[in-house]
Structures are given as structure tokens and as C-alpha cells.
N, C-alpha and C positions, 0 to 999 in steps of 0.2 A: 377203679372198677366199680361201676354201678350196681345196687341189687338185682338188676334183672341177669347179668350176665356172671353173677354168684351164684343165680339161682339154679342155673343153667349149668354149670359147673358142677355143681352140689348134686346135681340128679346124674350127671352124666361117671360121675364118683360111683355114685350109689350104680348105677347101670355095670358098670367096671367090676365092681364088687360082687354084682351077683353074678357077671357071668364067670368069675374068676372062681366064684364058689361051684356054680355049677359046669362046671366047661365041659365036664363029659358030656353033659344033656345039651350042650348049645353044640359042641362036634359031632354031635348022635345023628347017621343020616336017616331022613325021613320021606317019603313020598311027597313030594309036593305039587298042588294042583295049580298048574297055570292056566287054566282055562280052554286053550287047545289043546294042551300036552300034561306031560305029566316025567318029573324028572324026580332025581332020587340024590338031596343033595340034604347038608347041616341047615334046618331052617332058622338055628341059634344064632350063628355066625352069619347067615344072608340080615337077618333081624337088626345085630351088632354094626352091619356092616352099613346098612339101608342108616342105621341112628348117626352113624360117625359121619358119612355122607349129610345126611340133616344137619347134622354139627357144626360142618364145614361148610358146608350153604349160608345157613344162619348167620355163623363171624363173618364171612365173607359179607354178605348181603347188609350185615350190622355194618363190617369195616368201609362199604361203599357207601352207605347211608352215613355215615360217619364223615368219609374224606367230603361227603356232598356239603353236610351241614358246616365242614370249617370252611369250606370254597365260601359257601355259603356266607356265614359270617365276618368272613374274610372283606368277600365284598360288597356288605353290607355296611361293616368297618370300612373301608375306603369311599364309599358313597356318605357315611356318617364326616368321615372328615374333611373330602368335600365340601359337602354341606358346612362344615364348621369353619372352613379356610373362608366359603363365600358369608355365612354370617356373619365372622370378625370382620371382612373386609368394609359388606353394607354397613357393622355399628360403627368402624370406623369413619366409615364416607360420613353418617350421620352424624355422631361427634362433629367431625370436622367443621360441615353445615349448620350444625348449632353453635356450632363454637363461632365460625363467621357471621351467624346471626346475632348470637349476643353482644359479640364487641360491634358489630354496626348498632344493633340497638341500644347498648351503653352510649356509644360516642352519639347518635343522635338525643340521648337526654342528659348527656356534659353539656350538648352545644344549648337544648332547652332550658337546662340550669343557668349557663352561663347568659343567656338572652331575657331568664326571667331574673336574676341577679340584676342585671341590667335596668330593666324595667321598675324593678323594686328600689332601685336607688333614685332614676329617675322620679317615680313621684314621692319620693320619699323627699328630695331636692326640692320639689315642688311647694308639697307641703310645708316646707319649714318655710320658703319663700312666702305664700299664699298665710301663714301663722304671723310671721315677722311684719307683711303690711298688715294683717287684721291688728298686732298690737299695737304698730305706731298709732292707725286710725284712732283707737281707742285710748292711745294717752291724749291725741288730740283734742276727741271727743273730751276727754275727761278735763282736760284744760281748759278747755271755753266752757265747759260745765261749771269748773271750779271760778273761771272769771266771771262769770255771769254770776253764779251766789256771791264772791265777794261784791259783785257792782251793787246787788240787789241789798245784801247786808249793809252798804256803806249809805245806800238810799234810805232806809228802812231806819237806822241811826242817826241821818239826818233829819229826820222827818220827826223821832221821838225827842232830838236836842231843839228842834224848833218848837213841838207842841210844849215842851217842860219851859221852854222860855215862858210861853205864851198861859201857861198856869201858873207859873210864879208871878207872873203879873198880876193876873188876876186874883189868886191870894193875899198879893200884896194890897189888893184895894178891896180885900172882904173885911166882915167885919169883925170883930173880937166874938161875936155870937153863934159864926159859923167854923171859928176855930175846930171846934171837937171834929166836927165833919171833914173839916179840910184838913185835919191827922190821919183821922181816917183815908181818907182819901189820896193822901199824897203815898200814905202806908202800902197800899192796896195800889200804887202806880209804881211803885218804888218794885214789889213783887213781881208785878208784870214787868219792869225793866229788867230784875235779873232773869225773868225766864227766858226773856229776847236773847240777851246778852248771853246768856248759856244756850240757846240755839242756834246764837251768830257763833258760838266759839264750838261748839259741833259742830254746824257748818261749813265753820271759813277750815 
């Protein structure tokens, strides 16, 4: 029971109460003026009678206003679940549709992976091929590089075994007077032979 129909009870108590108290004065007949007429009736009890009538209008009119709101709600309740049968349904259908989207979208970037896998090994294969000639060429290179400084070192050593010939000779027929010079000299060629020779031996 709501406060309004407490409230309504509470007066109608109190209503009961006073004419309980005064029931003679509500059974007391009295002249009353209807307008065309005039009759001689209890105006306590027509008063009593006209409020119980209100009373019974009111719960009535309340008890219809009542049955209307649970109709009411009732089927607003079954248009709500309606409504709730068709939205699981769409988020289902949606799910489903994503869900068929993803695994196509997945399986087309397995097949992208697997074709850039692919790819990735292919120049990778490449590279090491396009590596393995760059190094041959380059021991080659490095081989006729190394043959060329020994040709060049082997020239280079003949060339200072023929001038040392050709200065011992001539040493041999200097004079005792140019001695010191020719110490010097052979000193100071003797140095420049080892520097060769430690450049042929860096070299070679």
C-alpha cells in the first residue's frame, strides 16, 4: 500500500470516528434544499453516504488505473523482450560475420606470411650466392694481386743483386783513399737493402 491510499484510509478512519461520535447529529432529520424541492431527510448520513460512494469510485478508478498500468507494463515487458530476442539475434548474426571476417582475414595473412616467408628466403638464397661470387672474385683478385708483388719483388731483387754486383766492382778497383766513403757507402746501401727486404717481406 502506497502513502496516498494510507492517506486516504486515515481520513476515512477519522471520518468513521466522528460520525460514530456523533451519530445522533448525522441521524437528526433536517430540511434540505434541492434546489426545486425541498425534502426532510438525515443530511449526516446522505454526507456519509455521498463520501463512501467517493471512496468506492476512487479504489475503483485507482483499481482500473492500476489493472491499466500492469496491462501496461505488461506489454511493454513483452515488446522489451522482443526487442531483446531481436538484439541477441542481430549481435549474434554480427559475431558470426566478424567471426567469418576474421578467420578470412587471418587465413589471407597466413597465405601473406607464408609468400613473404617465401620471398625472404628466396633473396636471402640470392644474397649468399651474389656474396659467395663476390668472394671468389676477390681471392682471385687478391691472387694476381699477390702474384704481381711477388713478380715485381723478385724483379726489384734482381735488379739490386745485379747493381751490388756491379758496385763491388767498382769498389774493387777504387782506391785505398776513397775507402772511408766506400764504408760509408756500402753502409748506407746495406740499410736501404734491409728496408727493401722488409718490404718484400711485408709484401710477399
Amino acid at each position: 500500500m502506497n502513502l496516498r491510499n494510507l492517506i486516504v484510509l486515515v481520513i476515512l478512519l477519522l471520518v468513521a470516528l466522528l460520525a460514530g461520535l456523533n451519530w445522533q447529529l448525522f441521524t437528526a432529520p433536517s430540511e434540505i434544499n434541492l434546489i426545486f424541492t425541498r425534502i426532510s431527510a438525515p443530511l449526516g448520513l446522505i454526507l456519509l453516504s455521498v463520501i463512501a460512494l467517493l471512496t468506492l469510485l476512487y479504489f475503483v478508478f485507482l483499481a482500473v488505473v492500476e489493472a491499466g498500468a500492469m496491462l501496461e507494463i505488461r506489454r511493454h515487458a513483452r515488446q522489451l523482450e522482443q526487442a531483446r530476442k531481436l538484439a541477441d539475434k542481430a549481435e549474434a548474426s554480427r559475431f558470426a560475420e566478424l567471426k567469418n571476417y576474421l578467420t578470412g582475414e587471418l587465413g589471407g595473412l597466413r597465405q601473406e606470411l607464408a609468400g613473404l616467408k617465401e620471398h625472404v628466403a628466396t633473396e636471402v638464397g640470392e644474397a649468399r650466392k651474389a656474396l659467395s661470387l663476390e668472394h671468389d672474385t676477390l681471392k682471385s683478385q687478391h691472387a694476381e694481386i699477390s702474384g704481381r708483388v711477388d713478380a715485381r719483388a723478385d724483379q726489384l731483387k734482381a735488379d739490386l743483386v745485379a747493381r751490388l754486383s756491379h758496385l763491388e766492382k767498382e769498389l774493387s778497383a777504387s782506391t785505398e783513399r776513397s775507402g772511408n766513403a766506400l764504408a760509408a757507402f756500402l753502409k748506407e746501401l746495406e740499410g736501404r737493402l734491409a728496408g727493401l727486404r722488409n718490404e718484400d717481406g711485408r709484401a710477399g
